[in-house]
PAKEMAR-924777 format. One line per 5 residues: their letters; for each residue x, y, z of N, C-alpha, C. Coordinates in nm, 2 decimals, decimal comma. Last residue first. Example, Ala and Ser with C-alpha at 12.3 -4.5 7.8 and 13.67 -1.06 7.14 Angstrom:
PAKEMAR-924777
sa) 1,28 -0,22 0,71 1,37 -0,11 0,71 1,29 0,00 0,79 ~ 1,32 -0,57 0,78 1,23 -0,45 0,78 1,32 -0,33 0,78 $
end
This chain:
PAKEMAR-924777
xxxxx) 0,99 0,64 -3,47 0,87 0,61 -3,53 0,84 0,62 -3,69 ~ 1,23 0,78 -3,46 1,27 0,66 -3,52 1,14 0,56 -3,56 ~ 1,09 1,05 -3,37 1,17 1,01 -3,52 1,22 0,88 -3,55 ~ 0,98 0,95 -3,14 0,88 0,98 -3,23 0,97 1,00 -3,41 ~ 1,21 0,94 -3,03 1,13 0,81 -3,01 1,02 0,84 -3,14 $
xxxxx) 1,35 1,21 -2,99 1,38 1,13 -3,07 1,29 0,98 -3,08 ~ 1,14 1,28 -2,85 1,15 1,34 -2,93 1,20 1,27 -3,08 ~ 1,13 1,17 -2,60 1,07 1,13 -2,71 1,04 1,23 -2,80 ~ 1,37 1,22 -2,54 1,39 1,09 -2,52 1,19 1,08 -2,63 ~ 1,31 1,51 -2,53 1,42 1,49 -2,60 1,41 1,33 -2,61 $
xxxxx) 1,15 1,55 -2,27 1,12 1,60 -2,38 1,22 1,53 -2,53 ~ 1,32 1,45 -2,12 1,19 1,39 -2,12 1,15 1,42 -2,22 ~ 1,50 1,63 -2,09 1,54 1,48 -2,08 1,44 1,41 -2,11 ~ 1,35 1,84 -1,98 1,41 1,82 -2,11 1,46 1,64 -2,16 ~ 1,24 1,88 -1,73 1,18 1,79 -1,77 1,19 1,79 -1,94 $
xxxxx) 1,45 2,02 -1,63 1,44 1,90 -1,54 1,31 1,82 -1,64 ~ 1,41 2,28 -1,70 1,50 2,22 -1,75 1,49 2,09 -1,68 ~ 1,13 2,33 -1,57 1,16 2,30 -1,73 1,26 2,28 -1,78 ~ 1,21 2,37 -1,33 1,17 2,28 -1,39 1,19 2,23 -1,52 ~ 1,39 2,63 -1,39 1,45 2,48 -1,31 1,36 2,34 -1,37 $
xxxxx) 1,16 2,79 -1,43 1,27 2,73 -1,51 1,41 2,64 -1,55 ~ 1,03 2,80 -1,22 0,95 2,76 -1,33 1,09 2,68 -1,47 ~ 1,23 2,94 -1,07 1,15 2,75 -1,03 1,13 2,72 -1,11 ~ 1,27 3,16 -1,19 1,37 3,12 -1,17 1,32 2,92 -1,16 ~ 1,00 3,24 -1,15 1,06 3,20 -1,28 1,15 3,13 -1,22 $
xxxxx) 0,99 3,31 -0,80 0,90 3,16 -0,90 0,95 3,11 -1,06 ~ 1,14 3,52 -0,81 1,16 3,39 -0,76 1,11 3,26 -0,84 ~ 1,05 3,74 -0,88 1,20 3,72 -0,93 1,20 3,57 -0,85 ~ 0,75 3,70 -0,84 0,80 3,67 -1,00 0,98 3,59 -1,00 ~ 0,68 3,52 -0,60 0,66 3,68 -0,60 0,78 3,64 -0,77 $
xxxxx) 0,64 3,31 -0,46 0,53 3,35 -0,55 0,58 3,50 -0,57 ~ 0,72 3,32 -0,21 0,84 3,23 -0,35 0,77 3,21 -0,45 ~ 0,63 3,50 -0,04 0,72 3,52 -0,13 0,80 3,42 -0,22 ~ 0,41 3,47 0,11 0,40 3,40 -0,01 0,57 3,48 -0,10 ~ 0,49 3,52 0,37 0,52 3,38 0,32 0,48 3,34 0,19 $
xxxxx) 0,66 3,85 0,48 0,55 3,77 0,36 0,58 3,61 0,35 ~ 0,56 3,82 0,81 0,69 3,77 0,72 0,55 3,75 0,60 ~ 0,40 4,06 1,01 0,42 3,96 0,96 0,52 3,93 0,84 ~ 0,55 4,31 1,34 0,56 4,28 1,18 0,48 4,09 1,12 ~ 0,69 4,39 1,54 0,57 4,31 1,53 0,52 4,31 1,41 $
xxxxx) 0,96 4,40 1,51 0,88 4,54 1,46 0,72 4,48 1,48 ~ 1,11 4,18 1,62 1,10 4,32 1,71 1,01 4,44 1,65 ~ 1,00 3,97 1,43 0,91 3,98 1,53 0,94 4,15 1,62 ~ 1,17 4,10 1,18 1,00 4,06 1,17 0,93 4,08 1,31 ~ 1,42 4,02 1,38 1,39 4,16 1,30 1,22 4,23 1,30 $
xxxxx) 1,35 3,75 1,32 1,38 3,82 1,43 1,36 3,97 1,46 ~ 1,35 3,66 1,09 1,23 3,66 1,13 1,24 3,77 1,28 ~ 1,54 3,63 0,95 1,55 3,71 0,93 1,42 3,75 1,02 ~ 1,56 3,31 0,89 1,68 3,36 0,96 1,60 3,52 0,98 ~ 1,32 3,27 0,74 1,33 3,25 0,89 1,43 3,31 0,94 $
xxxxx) 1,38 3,33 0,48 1,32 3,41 0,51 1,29 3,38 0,71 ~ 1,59 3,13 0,44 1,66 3,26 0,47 1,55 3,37 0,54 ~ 1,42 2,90 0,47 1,50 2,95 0,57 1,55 3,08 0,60 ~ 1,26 2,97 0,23 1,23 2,99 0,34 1,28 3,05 0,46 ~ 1,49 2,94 0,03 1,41 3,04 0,07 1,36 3,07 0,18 $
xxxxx) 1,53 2,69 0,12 1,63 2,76 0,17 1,59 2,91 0,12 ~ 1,35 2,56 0,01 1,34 2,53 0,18 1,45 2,60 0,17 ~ 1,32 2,59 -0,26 1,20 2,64 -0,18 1,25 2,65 -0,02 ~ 1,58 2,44 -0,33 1,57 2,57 -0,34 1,43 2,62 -0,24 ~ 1,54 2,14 -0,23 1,65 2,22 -0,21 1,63 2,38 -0,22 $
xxxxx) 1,37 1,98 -0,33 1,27 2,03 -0,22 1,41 2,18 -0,16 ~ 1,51 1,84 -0,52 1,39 1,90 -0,60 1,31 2,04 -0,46 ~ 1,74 1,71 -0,41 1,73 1,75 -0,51 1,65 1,89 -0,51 ~ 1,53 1,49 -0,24 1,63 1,56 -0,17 1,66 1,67 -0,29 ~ 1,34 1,40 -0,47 1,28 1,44 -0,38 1,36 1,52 -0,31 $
xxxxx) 1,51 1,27 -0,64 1,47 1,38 -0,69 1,39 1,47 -0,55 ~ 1,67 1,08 -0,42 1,72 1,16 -0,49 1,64 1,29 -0,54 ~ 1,41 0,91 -0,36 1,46 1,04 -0,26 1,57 1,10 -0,32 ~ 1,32 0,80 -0,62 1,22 0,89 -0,52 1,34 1,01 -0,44 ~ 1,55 0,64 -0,73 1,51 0,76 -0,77 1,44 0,84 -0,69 $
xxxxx) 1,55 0,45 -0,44 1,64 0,55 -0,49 1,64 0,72 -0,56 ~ 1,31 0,37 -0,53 1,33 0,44 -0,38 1,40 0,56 -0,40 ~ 1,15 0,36 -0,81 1,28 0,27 -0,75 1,28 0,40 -0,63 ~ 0,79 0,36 -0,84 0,96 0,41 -0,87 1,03 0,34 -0,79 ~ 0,52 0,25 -0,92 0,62 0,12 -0,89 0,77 0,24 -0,94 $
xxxxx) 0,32 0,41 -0,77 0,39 0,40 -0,89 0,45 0,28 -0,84 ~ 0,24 0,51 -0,51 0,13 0,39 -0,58 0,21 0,39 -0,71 ~ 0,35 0,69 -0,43 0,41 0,53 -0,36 0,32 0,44 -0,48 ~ 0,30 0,92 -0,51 0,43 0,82 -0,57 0,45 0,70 -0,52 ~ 0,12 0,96 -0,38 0,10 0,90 -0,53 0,21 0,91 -0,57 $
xxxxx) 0,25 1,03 -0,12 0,11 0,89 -0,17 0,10 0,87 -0,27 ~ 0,37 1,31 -0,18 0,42 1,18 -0,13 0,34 1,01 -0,16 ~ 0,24 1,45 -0,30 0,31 1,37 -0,41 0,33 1,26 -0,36 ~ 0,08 1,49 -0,08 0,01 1,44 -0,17 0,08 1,36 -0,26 ~ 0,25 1,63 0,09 0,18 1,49 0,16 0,13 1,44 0,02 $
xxxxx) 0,30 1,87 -0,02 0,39 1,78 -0,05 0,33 1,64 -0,03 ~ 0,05 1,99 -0,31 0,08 1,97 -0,18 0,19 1,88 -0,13 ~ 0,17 2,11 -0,63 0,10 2,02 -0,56 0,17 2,01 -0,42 ~ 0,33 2,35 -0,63 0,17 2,36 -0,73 0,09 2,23 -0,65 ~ 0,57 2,44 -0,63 0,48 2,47 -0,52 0,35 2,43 -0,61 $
xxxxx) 0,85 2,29 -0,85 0,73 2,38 -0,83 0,64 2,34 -0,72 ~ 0,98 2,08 -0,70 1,04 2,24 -0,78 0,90 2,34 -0,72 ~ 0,83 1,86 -0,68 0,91 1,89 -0,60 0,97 2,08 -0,62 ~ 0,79 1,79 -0,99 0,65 1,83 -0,90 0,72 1,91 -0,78 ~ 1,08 1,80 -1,11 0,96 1,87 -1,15 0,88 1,92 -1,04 $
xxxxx) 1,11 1,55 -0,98 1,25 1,68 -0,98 1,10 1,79 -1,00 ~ 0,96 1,38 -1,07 0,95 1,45 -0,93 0,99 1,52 -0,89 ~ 0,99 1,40 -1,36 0,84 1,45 -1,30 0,88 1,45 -1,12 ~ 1,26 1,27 -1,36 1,23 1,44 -1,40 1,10 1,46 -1,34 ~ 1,27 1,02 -1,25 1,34 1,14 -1,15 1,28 1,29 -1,23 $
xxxxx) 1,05 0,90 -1,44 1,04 0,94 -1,28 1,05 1,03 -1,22 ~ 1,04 0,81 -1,67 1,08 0,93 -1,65 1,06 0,95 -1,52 ~ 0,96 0,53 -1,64 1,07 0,56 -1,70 1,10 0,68 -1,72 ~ 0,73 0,60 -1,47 0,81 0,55 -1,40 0,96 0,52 -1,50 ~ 0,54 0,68 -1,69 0,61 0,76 -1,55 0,71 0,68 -1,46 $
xxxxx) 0,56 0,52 -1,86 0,59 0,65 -1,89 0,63 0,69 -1,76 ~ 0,42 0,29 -1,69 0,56 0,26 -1,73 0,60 0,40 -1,79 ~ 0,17 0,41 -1,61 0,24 0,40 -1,49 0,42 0,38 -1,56 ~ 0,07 0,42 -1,87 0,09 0,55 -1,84 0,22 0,51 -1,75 ~ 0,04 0,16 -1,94 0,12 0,23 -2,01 0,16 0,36 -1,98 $
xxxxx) -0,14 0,07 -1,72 -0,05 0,01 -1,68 0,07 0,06 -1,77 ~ -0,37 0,20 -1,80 -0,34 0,25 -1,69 -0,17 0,21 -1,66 ~ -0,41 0,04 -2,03 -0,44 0,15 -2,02 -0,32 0,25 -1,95 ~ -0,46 -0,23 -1,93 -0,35 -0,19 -2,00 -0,30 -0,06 -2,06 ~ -0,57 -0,15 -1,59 -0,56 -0,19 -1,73 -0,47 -0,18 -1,78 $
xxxxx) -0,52 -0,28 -1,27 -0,48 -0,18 -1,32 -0,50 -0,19 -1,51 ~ -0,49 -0,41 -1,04 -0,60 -0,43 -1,08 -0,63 -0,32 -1,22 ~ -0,22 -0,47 -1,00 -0,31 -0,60 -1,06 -0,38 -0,54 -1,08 ~ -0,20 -0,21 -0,92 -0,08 -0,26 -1,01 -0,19 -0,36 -1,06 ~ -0,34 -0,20 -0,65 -0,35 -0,08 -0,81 -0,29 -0,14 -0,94 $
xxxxx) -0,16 -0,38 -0,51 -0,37 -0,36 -0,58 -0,36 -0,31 -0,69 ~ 0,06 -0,31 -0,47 0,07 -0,37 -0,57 -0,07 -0,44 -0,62 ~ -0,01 -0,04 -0,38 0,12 -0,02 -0,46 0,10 -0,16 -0,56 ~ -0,10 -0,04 -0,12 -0,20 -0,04 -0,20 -0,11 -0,04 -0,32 ~ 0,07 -0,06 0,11 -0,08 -0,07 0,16 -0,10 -0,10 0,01 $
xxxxx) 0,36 0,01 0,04 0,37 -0,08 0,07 0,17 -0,15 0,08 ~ 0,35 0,24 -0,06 0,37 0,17 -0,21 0,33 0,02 -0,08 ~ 0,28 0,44 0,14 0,15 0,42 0,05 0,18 0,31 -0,06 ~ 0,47 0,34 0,29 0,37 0,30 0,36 0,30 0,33 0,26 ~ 0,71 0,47 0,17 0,76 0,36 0,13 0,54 0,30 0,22 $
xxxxx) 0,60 0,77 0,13 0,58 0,69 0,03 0,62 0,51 0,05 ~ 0,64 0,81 0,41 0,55 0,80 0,39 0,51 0,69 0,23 ~ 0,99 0,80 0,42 0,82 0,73 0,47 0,71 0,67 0,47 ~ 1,04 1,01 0,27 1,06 0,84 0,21 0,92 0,76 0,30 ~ 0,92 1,21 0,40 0,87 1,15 0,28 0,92 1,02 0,24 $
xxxxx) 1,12 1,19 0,58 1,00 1,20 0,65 0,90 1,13 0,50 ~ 1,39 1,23 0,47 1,33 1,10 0,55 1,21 1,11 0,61 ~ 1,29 1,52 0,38 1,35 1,36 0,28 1,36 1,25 0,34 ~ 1,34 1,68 0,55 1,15 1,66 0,53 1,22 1,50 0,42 ~ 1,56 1,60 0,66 1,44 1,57 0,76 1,33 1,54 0,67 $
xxxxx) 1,73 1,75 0,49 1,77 1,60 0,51 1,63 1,52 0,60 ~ 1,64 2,00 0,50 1,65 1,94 0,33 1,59 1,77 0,41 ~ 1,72 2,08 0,73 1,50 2,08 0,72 1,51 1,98 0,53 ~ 1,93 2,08 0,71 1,86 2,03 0,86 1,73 1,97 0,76 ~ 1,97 2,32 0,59 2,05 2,17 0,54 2,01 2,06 0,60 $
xxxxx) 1,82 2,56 0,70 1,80 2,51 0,52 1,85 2,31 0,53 ~ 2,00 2,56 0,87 1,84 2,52 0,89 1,81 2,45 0,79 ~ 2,29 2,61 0,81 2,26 2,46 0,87 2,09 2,41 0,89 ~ 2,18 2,84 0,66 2,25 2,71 0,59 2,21 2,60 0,69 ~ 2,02 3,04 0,81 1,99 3,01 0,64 2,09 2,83 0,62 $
xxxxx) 1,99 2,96 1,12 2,04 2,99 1,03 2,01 2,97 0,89 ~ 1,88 2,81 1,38 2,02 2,79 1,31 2,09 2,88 1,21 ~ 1,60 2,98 1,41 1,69 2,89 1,54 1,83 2,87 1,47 ~ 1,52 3,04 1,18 1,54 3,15 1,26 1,59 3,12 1,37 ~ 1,51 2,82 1,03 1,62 2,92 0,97 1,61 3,05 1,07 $
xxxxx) 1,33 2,65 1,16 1,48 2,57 1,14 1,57 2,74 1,09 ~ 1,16 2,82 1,11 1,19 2,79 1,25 1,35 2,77 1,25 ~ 1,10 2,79 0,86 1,11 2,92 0,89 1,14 2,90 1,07 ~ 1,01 2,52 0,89 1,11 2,56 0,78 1,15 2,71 0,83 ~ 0,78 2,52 1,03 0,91 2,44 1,12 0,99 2,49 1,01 $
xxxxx) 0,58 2,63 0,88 0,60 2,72 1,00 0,74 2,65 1,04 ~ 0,58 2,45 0,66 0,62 2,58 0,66 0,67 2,66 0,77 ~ 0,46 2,24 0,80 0,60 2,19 0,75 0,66 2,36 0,78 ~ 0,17 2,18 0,90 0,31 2,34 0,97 0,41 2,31 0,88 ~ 0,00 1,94 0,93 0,00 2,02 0,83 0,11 2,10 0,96 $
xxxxx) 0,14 1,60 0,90 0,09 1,73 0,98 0,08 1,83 0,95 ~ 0,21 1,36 0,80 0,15 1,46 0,67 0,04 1,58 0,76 ~ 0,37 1,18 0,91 0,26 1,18 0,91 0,15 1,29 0,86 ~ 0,62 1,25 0,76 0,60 1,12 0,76 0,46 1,11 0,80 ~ 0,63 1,55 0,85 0,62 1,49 0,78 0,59 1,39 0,73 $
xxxxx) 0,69 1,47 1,11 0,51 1,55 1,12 0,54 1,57 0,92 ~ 0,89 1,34 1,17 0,80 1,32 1,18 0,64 1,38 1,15 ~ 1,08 1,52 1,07 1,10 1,38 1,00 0,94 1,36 1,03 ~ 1,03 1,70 1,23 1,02 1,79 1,13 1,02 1,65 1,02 ~ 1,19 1,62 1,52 1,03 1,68 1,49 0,98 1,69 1,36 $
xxxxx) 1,41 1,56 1,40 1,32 1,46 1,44 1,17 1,53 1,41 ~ 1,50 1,80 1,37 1,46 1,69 1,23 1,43 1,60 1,29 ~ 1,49 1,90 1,63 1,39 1,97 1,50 1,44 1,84 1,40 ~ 1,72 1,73 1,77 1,57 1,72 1,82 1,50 1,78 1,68 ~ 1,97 1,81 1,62 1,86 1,65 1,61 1,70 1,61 1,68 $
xxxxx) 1,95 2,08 1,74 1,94 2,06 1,58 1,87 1,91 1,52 ~ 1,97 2,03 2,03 1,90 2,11 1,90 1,83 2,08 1,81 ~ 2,19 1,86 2,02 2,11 1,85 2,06 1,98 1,92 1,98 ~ 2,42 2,09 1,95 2,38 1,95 1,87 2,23 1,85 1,93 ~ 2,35 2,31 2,14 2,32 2,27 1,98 2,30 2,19 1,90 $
xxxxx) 2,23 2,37 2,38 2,29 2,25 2,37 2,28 2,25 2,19 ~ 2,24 2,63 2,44 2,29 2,53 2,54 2,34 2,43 2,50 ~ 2,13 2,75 2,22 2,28 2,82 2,27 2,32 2,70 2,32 ~ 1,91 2,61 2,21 1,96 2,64 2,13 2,14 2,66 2,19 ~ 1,79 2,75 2,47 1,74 2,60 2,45 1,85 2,61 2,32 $
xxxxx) 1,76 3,02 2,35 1,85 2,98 2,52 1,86 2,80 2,46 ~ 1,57 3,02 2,17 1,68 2,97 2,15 1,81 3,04 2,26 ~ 1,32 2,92 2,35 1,39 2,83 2,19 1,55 2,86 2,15 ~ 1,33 3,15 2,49 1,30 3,00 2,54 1,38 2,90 2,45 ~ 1,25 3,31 2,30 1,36 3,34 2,40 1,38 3,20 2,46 $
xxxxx) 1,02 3,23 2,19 1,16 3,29 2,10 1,27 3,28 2,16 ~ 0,76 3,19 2,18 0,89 3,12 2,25 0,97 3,12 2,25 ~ 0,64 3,37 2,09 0,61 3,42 2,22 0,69 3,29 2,30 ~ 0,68 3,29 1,83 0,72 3,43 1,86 0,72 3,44 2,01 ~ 0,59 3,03 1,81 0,74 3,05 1,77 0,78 3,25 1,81 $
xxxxx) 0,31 3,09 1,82 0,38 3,03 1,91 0,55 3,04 1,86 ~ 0,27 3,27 1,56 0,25 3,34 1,75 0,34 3,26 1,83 ~ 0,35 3,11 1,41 0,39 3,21 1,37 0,39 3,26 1,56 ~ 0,27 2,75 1,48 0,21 2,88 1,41 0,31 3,02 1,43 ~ 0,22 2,48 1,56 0,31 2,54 1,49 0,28 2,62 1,38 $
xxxxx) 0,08 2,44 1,81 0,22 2,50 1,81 0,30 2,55 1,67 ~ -0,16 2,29 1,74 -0,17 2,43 1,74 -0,07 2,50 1,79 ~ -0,06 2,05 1,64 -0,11 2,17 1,54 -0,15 2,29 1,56 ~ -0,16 1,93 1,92 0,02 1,96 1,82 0,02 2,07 1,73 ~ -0,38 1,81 2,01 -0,35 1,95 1,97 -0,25 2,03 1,96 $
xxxxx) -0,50 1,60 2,00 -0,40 1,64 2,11 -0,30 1,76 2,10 ~ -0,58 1,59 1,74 -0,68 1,53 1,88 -0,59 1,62 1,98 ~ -0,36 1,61 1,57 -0,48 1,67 1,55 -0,61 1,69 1,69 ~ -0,23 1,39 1,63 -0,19 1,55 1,65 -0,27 1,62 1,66 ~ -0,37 1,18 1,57 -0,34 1,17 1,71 -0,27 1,37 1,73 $
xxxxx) -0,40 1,16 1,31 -0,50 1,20 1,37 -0,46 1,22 1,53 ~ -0,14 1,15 1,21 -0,19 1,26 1,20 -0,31 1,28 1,27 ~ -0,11 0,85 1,34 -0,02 1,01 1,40 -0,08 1,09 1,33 ~ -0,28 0,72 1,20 -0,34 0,72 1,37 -0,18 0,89 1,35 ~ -0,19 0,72 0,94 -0,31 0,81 1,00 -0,31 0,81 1,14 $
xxxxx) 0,03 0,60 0,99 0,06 0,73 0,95 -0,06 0,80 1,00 ~ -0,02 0,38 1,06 0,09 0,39 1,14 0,05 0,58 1,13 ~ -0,14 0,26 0,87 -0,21 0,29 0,96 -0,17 0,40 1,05 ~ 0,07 0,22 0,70 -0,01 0,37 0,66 -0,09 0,34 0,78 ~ 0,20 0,01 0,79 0,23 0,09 0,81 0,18 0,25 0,76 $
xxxxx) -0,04 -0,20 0,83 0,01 -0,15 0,93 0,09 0,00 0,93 ~ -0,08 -0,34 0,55 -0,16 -0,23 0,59 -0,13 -0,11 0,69 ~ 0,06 -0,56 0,55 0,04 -0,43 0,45 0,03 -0,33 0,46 ~ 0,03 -0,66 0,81 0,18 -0,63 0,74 0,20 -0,53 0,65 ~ -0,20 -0,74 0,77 -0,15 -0,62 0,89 -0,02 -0,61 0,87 $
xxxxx) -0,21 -0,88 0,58 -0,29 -0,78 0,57 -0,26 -0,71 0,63 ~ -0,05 -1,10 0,66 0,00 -1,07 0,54 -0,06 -0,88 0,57 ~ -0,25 -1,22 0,84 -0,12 -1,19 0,89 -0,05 -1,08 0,76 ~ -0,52 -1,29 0,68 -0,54 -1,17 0,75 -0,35 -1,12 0,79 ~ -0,33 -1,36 0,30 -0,35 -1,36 0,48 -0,42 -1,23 0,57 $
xxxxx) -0,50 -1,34 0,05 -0,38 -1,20 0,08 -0,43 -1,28 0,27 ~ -0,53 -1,55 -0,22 -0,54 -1,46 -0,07 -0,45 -1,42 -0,08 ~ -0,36 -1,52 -0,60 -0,40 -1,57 -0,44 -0,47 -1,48 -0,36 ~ -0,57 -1,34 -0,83 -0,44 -1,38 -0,77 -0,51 -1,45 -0,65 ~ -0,81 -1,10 -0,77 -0,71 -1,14 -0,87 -0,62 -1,23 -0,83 $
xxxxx) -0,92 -1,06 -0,55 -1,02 -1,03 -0,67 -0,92 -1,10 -0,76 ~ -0,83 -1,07 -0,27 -0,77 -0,97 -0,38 -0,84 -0,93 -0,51 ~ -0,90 -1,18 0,01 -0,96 -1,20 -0,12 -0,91 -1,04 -0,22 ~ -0,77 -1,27 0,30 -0,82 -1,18 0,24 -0,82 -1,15 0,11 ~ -0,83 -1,54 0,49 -0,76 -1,46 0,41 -0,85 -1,35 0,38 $
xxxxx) -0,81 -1,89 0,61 -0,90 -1,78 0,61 -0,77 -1,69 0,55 ~ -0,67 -2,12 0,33 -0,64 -2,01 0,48 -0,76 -1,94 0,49 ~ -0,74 -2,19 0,10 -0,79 -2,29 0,23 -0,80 -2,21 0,33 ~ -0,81 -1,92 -0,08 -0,71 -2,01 -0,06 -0,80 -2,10 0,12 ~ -0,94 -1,83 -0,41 -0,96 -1,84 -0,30 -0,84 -1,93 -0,22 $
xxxxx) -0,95 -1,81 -0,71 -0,94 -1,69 -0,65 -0,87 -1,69 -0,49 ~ -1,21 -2,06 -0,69 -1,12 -1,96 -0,75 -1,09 -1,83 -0,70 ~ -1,33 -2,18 -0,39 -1,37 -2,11 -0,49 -1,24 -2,08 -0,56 ~ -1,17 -2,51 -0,23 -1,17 -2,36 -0,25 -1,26 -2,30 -0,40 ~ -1,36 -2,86 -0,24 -1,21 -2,75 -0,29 -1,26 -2,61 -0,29 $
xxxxx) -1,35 -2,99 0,07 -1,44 -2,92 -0,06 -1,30 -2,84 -0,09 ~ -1,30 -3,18 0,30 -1,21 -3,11 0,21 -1,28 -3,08 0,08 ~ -1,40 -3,18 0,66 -1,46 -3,15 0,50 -1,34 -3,14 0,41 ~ -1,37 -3,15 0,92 -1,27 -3,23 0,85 -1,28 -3,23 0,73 ~ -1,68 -3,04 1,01 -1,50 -3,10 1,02 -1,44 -3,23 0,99 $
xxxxx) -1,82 -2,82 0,88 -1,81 -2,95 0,88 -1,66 -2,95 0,90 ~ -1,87 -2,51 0,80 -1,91 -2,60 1,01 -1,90 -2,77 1,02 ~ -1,78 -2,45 0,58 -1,69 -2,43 0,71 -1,74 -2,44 0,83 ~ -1,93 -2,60 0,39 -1,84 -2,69 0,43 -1,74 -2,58 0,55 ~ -1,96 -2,24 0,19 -2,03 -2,42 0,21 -1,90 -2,51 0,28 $
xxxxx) -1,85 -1,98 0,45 -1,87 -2,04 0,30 -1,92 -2,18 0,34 ~ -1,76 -1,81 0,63 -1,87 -1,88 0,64 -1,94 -1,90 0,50 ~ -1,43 -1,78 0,59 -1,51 -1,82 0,68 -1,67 -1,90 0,71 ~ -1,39 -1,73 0,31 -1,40 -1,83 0,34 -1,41 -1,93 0,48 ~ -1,61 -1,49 0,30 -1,63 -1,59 0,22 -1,59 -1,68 0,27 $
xxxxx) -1,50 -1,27 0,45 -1,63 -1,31 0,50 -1,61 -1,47 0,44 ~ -1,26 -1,19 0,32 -1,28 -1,24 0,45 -1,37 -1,32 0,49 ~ -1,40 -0,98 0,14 -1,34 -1,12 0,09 -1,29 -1,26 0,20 ~ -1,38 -0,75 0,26 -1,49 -0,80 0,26 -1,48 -1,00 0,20 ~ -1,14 -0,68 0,28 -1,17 -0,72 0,37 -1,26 -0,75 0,36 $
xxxxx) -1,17 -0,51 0,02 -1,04 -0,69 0,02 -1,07 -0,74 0,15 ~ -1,27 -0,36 0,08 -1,33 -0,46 -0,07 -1,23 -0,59 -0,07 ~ -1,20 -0,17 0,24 -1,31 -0,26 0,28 -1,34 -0,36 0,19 ~ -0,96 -0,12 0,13 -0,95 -0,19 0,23 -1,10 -0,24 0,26 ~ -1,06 0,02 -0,11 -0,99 -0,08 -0,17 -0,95 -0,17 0,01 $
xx) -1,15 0,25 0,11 -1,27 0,15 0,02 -1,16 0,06 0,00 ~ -0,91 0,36 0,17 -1,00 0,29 0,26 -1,10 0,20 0,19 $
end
């Protein structure tokens, strides 16, 4: 939002600059600056007000839906209680129409993704107590993976190529490290539960990765954790007849998290080895 007030502040200039109440004037533009009213980058051409809602539009797109859940109080269905006290409801609703079903939750589950709704967890353990360990698990892979391409394609599209210009040479050797190891740091972040998912999502947009890469390591990387879950959804049933809670921290419990830990670490050898040797031909 600041880097949007500081480009929209640039606005002001060539509106009510010297020579914009004289008609027909042709004073030449400040540096930087274009005849068009616009919006001022600091570097480079204007950026059109038309250009700007082009940019901008689709992370708009994202906040107004998380804040519109939030207001209208979506967030408060997707909790443990309400999947228990609809149980019966959900899956009569299930039986009836399956394929149905199944494309309504990756809708649901594309989208509260894509707008970085907080439940993903509670819809993962849904998807595996309405279908099943496999088709939930396979459902909830393919969903939360179009829900983050999303999002990342609206954080690379708003601010992706700001950061880029305004970026030092500094900044500008890290972003090529990471983006010539890409697929391992996302295989990586994706693996391990350490950073939130909405979060990788945004700061991978601000890289310059190839899409490609993104939802490969992204579909890939989100595979074991969501079929944990699932399994631990398929099983919820049981959970609810003893009025019981589901441990949800179980993919913190050792015989699991190594097993992550060392998925990772094989996902970021390739990385390790590419300068391994870089530093021997140094």
């Amino acid at each position: 939002m600041a880097a949007l007030a500081h480009e929209s502040a640039g606005l002001i200039g060539p509106l009510h600059g010297p020579g914009s109440g004289q008609i027909g004037a042709r004073a030449n533009p400040p540096e930087g600056r274009s005849l068009k009213a616009g919006v001022n980058t600091g570097k480079g051409p204007s950026l059109s007000i038309s250009d700007a809602v082009k940019r901008f539009a689709p992370l708009g797109i994202v906040a107004a839906g998380l804040i519109a859940a939030i207001a209208l109080g979506w967030t408060d269905y997707l909790t443990l209680e309400q999947l228990r006290g609809r149980r019966a409801a959900l899956l009569a609703f299930v039986e009836a129409r399956p394929v149905a079903s199944v494309a309504a939750f990756m809708a649901i589950y594309a989208l509260a993704v894509a707008f970085s709704i907080p439940g993903a967890l509670i819809l993962t353990l849904a998807g595996g107590f309405l279908f099943g360990t496999l088709l939930g698990g396979s459902a909830t892979v393919v969903a939360a993976t179009v829900g983050a391409v999303a999002t990342f394609l609206a954080a690379r599209t708003a601010f992706g190529d700001v950061l880029r210009r305004r970026a030092g040479a500094a900044v500008a050797r890290i972003e090529e490290g990471v983006r010539r190891n890409a697929f391992s740091y996302l295989l990586t972040l994706r693996l391990l539960p350490v950073f939130p998912f909405w979060l990788v999502n945004i700061a991978a947009g601000l890289v310059a990765i190839p899409l490609r890469t993104y939802a490969a390591a992204t579909l890939l990387g989100i595979i074991p954790g969501t079929f944990i879950y699932s399994a631990l959804g398929a099983g919820l049933g049981s959970v609810f007849d003893r009025e019981a809670a589901p441990d949800l921290g179980v993919i913190f419990e050792p015989q699991i998290l190594l097993p992550l830990i060392a998925l990772a670490a094989l996902s970021l050898l390739p990385v390790l080895v590419r300068r391994w040797r870089a530093r021997r031909r140094g």
